[in-house]
DSSP file (Angstrom, degrees, kcal/mol; ACC not computed):
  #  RESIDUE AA STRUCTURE BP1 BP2  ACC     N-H-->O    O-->H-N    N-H-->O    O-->H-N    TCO  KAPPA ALPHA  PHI   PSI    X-CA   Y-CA   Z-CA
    1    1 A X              0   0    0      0, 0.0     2,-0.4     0, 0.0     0, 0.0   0.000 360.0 360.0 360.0 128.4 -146.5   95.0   70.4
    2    2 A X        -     0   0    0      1,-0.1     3,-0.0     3,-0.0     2,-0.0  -0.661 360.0-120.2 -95.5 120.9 -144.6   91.9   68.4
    3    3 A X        -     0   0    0     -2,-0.4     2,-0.3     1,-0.1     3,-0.1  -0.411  45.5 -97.7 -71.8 150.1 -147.1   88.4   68.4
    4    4 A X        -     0   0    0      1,-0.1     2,-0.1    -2,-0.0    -1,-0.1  -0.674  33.6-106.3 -99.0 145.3 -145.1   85.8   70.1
    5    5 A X        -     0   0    0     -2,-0.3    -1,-0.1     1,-0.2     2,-0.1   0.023  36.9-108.9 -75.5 155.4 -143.4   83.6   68.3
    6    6 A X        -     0   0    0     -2,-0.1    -1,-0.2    -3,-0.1     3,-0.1  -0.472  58.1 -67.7 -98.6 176.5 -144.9   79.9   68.3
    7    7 A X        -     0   0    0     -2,-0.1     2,-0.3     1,-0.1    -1,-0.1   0.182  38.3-112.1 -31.7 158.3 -142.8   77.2   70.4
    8    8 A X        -     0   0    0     -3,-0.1     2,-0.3     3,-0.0    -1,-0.1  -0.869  40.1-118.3 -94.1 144.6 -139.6   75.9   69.7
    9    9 A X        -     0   0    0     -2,-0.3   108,-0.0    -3,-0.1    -3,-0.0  -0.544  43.5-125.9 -85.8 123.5 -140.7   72.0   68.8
   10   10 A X        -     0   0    0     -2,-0.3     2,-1.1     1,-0.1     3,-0.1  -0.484  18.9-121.5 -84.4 150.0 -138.4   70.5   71.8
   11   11 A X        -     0   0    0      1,-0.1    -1,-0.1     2,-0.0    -2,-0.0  -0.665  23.7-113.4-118.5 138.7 -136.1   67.9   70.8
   12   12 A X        -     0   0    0     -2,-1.1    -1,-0.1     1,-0.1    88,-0.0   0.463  24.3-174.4 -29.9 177.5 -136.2   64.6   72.3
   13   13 A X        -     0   0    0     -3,-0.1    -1,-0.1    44,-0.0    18,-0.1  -0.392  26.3-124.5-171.6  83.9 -133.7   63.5   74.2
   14   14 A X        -     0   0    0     16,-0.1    17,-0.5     1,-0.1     2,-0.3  -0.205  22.1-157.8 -39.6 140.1 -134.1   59.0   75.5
   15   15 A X        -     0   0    0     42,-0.2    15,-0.1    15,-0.2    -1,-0.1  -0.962  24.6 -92.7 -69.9  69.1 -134.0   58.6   78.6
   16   16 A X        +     0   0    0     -2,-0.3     2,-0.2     1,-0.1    13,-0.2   0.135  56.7 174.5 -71.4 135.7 -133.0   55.0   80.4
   17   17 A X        -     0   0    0     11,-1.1     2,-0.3    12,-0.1    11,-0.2  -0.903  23.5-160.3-129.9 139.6 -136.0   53.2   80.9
   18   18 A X        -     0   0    0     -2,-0.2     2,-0.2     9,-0.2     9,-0.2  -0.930   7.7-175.7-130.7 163.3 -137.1   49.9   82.1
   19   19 A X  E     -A   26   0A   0      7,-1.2     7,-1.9    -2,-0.3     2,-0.2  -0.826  21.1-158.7-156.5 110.5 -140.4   47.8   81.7
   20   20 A X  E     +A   25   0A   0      5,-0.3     2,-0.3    -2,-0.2     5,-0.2  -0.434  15.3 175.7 -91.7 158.5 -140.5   44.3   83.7
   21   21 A X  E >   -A   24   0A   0      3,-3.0     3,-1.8    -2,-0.2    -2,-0.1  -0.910  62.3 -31.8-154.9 144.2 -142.5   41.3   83.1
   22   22 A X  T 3  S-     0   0    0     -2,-0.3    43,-0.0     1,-0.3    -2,-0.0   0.160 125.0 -18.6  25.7-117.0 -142.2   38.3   85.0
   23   23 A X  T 3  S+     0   0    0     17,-0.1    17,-1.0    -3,-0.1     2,-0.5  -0.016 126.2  75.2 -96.2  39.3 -138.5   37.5   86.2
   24   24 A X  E <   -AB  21  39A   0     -3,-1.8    -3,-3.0    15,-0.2     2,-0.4  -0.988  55.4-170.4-151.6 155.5 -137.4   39.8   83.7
   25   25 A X  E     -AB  20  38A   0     13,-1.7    13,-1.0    -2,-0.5    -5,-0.3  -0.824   8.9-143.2-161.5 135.7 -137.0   42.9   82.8
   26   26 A X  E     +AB  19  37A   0     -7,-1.9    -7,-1.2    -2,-0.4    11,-0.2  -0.690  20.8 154.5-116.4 141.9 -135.9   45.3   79.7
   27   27 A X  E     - B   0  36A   0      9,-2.6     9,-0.8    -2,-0.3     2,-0.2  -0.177  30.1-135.2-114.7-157.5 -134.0   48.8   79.0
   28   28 A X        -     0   0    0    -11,-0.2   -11,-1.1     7,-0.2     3,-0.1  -0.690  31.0-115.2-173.0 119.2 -132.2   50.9   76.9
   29   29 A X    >   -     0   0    0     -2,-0.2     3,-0.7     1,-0.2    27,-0.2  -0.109  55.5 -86.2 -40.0 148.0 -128.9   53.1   77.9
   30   30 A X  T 3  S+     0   0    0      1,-0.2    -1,-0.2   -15,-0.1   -15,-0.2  -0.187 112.6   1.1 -62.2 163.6 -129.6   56.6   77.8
   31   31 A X  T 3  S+     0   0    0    -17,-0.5     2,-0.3    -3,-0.1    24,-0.3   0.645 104.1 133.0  59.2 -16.8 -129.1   57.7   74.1
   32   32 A X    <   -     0   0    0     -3,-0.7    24,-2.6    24,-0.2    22,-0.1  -0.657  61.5-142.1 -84.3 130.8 -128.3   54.3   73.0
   33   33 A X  S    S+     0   0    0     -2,-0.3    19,-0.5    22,-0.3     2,-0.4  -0.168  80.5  85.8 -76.4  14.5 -129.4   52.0   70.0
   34   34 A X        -     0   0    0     22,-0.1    15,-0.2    -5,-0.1    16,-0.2  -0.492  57.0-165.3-127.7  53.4 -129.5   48.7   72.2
   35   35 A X        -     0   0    0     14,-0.5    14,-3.4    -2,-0.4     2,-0.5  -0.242  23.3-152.7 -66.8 146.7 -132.5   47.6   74.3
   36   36 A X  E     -B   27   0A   0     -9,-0.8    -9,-2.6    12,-0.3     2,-0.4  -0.948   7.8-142.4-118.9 124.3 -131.3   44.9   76.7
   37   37 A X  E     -B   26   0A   0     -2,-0.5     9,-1.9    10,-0.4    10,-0.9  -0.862  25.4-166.9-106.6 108.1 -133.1   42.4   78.1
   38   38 A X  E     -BC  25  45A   0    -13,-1.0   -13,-1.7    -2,-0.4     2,-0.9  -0.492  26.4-131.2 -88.6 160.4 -132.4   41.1   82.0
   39   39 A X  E  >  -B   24   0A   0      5,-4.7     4,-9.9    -2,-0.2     5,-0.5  -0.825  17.7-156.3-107.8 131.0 -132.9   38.7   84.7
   40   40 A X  T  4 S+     0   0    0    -17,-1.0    -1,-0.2    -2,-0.9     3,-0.1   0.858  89.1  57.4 -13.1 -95.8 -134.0   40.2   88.0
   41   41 A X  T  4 S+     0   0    0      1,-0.2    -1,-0.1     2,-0.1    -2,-0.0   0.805 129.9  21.7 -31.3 -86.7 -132.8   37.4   90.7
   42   42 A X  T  4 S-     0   0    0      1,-0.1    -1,-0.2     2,-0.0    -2,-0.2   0.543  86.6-135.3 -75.7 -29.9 -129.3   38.2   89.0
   43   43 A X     <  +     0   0    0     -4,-9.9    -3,-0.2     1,-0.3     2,-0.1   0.732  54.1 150.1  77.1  -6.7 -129.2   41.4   87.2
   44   44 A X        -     0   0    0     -5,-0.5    -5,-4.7     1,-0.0     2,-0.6  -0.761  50.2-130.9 -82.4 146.0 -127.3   39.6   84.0
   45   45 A X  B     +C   38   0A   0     -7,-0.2    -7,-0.2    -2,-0.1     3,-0.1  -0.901  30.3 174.7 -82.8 103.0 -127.7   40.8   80.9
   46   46 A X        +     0   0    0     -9,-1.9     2,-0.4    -2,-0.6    -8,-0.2   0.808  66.7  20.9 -92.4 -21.5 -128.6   37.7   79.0
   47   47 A X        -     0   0    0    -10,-0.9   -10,-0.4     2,-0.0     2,-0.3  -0.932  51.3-171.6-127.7 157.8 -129.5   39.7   75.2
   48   48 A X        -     0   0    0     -2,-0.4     2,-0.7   -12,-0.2   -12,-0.3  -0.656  16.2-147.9-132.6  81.0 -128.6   42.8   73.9
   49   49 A X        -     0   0    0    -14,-3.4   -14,-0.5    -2,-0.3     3,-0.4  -0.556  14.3-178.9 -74.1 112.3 -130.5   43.9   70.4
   50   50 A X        +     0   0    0     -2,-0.7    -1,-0.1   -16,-0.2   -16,-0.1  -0.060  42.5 115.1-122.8  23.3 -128.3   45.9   68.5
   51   51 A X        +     0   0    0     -2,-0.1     2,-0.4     3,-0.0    -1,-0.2   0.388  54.0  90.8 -89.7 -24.5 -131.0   46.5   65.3
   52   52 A X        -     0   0    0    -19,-0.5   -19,-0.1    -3,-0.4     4,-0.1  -0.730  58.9-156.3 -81.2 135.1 -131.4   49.9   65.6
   53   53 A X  S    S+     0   0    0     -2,-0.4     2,-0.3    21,-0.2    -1,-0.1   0.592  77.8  15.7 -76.2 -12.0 -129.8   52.8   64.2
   54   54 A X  S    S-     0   0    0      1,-0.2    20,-0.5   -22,-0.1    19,-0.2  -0.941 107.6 -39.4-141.9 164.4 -130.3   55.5   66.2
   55   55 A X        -     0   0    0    -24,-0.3    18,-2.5    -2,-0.3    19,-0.6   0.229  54.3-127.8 -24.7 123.9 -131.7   55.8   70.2
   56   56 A X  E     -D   72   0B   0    -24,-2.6    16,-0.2   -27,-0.2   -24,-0.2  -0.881  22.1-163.4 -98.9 145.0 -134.1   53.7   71.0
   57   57 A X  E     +     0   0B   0     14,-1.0     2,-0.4    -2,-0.4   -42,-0.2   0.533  65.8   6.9-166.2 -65.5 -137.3   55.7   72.7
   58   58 A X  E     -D   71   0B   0     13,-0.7    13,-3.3    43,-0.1     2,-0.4  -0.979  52.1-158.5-156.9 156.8 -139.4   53.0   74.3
   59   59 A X  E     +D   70   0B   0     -2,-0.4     2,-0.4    11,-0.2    11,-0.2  -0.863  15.4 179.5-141.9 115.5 -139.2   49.7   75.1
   60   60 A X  E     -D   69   0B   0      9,-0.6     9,-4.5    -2,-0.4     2,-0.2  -0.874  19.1-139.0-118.4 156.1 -142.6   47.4   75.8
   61   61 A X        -     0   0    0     -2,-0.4     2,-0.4     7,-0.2     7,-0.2  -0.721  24.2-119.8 -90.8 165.7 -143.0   43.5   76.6
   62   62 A X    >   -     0   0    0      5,-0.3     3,-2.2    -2,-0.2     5,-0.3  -0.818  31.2-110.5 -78.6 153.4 -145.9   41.5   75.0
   63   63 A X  T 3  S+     0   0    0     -2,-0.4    -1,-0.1    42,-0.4    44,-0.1   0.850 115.4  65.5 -58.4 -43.6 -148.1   40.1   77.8
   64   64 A X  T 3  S-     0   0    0      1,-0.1    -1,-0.3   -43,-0.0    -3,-0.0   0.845  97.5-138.8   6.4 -65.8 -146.8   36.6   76.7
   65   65 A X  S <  S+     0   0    0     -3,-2.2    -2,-0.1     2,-0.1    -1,-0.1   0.503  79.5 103.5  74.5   8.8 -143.7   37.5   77.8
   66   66 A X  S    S+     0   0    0     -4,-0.1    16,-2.6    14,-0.0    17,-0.4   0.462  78.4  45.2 -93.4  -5.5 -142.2   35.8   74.7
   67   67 A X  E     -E   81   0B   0     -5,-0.3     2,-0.4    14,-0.2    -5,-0.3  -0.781  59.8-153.6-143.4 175.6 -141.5   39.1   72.7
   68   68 A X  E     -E   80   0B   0     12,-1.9    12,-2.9    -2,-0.3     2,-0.3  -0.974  10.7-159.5-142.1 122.1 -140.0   42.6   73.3
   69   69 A X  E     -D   60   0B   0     -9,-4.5    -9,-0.6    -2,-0.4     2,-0.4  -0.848  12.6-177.1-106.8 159.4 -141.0   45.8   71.1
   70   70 A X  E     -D   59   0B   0     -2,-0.3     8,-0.8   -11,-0.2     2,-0.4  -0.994  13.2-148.8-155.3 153.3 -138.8   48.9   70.9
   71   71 A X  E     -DF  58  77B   0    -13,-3.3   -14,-1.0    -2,-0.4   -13,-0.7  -0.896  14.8-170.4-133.4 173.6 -139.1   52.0   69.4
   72   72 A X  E >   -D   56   0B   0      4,-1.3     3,-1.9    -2,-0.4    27,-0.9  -0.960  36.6-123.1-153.6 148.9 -136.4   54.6   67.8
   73   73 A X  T 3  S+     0   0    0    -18,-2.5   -18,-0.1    -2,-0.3    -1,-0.1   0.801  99.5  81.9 -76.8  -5.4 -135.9   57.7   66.6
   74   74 A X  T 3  S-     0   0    0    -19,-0.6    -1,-0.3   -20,-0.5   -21,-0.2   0.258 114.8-102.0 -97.5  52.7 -134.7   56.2   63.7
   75   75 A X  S <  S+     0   0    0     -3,-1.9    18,-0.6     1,-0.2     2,-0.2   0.746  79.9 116.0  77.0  20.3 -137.8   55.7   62.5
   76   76 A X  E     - G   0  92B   0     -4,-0.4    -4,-1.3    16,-0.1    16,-0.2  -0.709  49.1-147.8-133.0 178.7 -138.5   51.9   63.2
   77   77 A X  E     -FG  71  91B   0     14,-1.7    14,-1.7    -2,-0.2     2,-0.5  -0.461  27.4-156.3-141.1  77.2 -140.8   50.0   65.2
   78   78 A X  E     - G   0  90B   0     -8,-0.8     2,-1.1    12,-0.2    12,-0.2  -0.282  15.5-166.1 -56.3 104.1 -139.0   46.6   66.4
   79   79 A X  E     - G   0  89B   0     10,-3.8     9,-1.1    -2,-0.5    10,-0.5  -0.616  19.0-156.0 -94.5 110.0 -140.6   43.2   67.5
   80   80 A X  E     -EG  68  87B   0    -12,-2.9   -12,-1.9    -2,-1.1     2,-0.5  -0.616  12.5-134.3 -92.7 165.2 -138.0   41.3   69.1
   81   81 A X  E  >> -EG  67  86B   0      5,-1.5     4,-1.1   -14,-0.2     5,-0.6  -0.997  22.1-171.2-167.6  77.3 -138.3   37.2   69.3
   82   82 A X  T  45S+     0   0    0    -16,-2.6   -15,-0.1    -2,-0.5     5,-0.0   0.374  78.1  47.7 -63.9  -7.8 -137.4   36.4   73.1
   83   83 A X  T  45S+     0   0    0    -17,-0.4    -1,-0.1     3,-0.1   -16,-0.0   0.931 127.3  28.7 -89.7 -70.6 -137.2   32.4   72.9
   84   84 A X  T  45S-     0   0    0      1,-0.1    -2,-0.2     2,-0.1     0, 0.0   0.448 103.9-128.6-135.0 -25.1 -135.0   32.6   69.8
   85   85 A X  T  <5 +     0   0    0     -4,-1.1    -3,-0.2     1,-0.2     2,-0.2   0.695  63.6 119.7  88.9  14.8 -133.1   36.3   70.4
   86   86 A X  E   <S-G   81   0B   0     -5,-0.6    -5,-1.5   -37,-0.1     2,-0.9  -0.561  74.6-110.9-122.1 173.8 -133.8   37.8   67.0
   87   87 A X  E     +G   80   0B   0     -7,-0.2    -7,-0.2    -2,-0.2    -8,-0.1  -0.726  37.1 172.3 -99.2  88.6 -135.5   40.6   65.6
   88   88 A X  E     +     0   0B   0     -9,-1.1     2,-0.3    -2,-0.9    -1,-0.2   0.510  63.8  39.4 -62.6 -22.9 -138.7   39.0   63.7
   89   89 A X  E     -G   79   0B   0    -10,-0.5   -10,-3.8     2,-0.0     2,-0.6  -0.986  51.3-170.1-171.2 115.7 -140.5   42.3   62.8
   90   90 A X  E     -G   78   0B   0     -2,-0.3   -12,-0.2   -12,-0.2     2,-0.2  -0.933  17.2-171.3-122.9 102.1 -139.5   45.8   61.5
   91   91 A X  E     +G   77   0B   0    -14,-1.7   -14,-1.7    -2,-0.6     2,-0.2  -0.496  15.3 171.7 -87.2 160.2 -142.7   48.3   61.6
   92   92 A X  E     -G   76   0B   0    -16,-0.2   -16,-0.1    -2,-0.2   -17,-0.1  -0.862  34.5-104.3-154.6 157.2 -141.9   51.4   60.0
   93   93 A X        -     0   0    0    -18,-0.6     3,-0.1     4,-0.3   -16,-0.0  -0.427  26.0-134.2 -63.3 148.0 -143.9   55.0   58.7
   94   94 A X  S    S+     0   0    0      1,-0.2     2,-0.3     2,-0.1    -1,-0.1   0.700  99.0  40.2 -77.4 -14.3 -144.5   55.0   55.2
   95   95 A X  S    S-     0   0    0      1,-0.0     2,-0.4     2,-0.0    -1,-0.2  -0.986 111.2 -83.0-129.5 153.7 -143.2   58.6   55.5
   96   96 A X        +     0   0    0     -2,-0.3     2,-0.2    -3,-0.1    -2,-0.1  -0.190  60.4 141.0-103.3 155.5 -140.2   59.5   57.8
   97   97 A X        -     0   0    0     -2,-0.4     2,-0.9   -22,-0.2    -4,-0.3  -0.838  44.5-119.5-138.8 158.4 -140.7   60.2   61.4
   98   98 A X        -     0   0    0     -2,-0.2    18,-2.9   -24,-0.1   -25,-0.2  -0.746  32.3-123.6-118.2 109.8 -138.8   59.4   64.8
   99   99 A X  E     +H  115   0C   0    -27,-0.9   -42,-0.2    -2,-0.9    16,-0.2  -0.099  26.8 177.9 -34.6 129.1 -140.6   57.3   67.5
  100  100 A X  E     +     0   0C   0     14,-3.0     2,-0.3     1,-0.3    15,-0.1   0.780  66.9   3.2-111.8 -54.6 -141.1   58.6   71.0
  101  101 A X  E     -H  114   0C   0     13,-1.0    13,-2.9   -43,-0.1    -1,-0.3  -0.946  54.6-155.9-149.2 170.0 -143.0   55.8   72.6
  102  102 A X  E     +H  113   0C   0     -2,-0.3    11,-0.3    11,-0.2     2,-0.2  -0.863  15.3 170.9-132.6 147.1 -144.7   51.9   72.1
  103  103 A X  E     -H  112   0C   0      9,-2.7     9,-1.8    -2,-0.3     2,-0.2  -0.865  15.1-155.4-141.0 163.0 -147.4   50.2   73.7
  104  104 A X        -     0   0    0     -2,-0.2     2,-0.2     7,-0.2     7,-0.2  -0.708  22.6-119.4-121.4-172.5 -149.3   47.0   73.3
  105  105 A X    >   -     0   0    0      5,-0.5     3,-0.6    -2,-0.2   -42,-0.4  -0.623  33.8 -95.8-120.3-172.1 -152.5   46.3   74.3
  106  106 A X  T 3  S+     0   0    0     -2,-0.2    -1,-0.1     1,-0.2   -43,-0.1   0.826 121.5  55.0 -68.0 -40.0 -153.5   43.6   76.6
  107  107 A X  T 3  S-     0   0    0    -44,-0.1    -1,-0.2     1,-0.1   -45,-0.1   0.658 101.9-134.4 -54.5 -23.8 -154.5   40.7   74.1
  108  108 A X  S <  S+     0   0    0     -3,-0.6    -2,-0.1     2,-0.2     3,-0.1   0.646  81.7 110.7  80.4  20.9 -150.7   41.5   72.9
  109  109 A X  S    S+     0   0    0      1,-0.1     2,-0.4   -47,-0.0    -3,-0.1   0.751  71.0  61.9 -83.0 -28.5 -152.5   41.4   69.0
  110  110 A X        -     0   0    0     -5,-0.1     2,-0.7     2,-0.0    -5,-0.5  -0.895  59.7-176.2-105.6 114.0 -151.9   45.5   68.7
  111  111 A X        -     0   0    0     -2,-0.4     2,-0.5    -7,-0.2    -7,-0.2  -0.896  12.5-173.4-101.9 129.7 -148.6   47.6   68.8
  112  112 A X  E     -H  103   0C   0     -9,-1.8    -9,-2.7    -2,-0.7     2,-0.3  -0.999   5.7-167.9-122.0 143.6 -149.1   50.8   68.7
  113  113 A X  E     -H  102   0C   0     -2,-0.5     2,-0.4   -11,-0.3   -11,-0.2  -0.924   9.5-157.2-124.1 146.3 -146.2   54.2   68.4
  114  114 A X  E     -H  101   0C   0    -13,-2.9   -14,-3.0    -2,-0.3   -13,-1.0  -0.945  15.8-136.7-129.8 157.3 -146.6   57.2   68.8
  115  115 A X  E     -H   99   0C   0     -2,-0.4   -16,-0.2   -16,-0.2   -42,-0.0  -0.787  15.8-134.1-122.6 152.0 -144.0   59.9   67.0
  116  116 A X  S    S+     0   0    0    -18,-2.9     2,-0.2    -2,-0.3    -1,-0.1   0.565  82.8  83.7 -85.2   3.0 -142.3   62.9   68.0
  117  117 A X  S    S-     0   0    0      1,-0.1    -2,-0.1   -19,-0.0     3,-0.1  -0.461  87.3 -87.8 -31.6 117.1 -143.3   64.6   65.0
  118  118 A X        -     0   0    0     -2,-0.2     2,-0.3     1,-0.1    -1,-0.1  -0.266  36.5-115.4 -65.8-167.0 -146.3   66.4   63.8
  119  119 A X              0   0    0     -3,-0.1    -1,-0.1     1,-0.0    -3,-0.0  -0.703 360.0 360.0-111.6 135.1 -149.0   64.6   62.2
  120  120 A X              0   0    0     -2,-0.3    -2,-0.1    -3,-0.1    -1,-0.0   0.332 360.0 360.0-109.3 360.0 -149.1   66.1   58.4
């Protein structure tokens, strides 16, 4: 009898995802490098962030509602600027790995990612 062979390590694959806050509310095309920020009532896309290099993963608001995080498999951890439309903050691992998901916590002082990688 042949010991089974360990898992194949599955490989991601984004998803379009949204996460609302107030009258707004933000995604990411499946596959796509672009989270996009909307208004509700209307459905326009009033920003588009276009900072990433590869599929962005996860997308969280801060409880503010002034900032936007995304995460990507290429390896970044974004804080987007929502009065002003820019990307203010570029987290990254010191070794590299491709982001799955973001959250922040309620005081909106803590980002945490988590990666689809193992831990080494």
């Amino acid at each position: 009898m042949r010991p089974a062979s360990p898992p194949a390590r599955p490989t991601p694959t984004p998803q379009a995802f949204q996460q609302s806050i107030g009258p707004c509310f933000a995604t990411f095309p499946s596959a796509g490098p672009a989270p996009q920020v909307f208004q509700q009532s209307s459905g326009f896309c009033f920003v588009t962030f276009s900072e990433h290099a590869a599929p962005v993963t996860a997308v969280a608001f801060l409880p503010s509602g002034h900032a936007l995080v995304s995460a990507s498999l290429d390896g970044t951890v974004r804080a987007y600027d929502l009065v002003r439309y820019r990307n203010f903050r570029t987290m990254a691992s010191p070794t590299p790995v491709q982001f799955g998901c973001v959250a922040v916590e309620p005081g909106g002082e803590i980002v945490a990612a988590g990666t689809v990688d193992s831990f080494q």
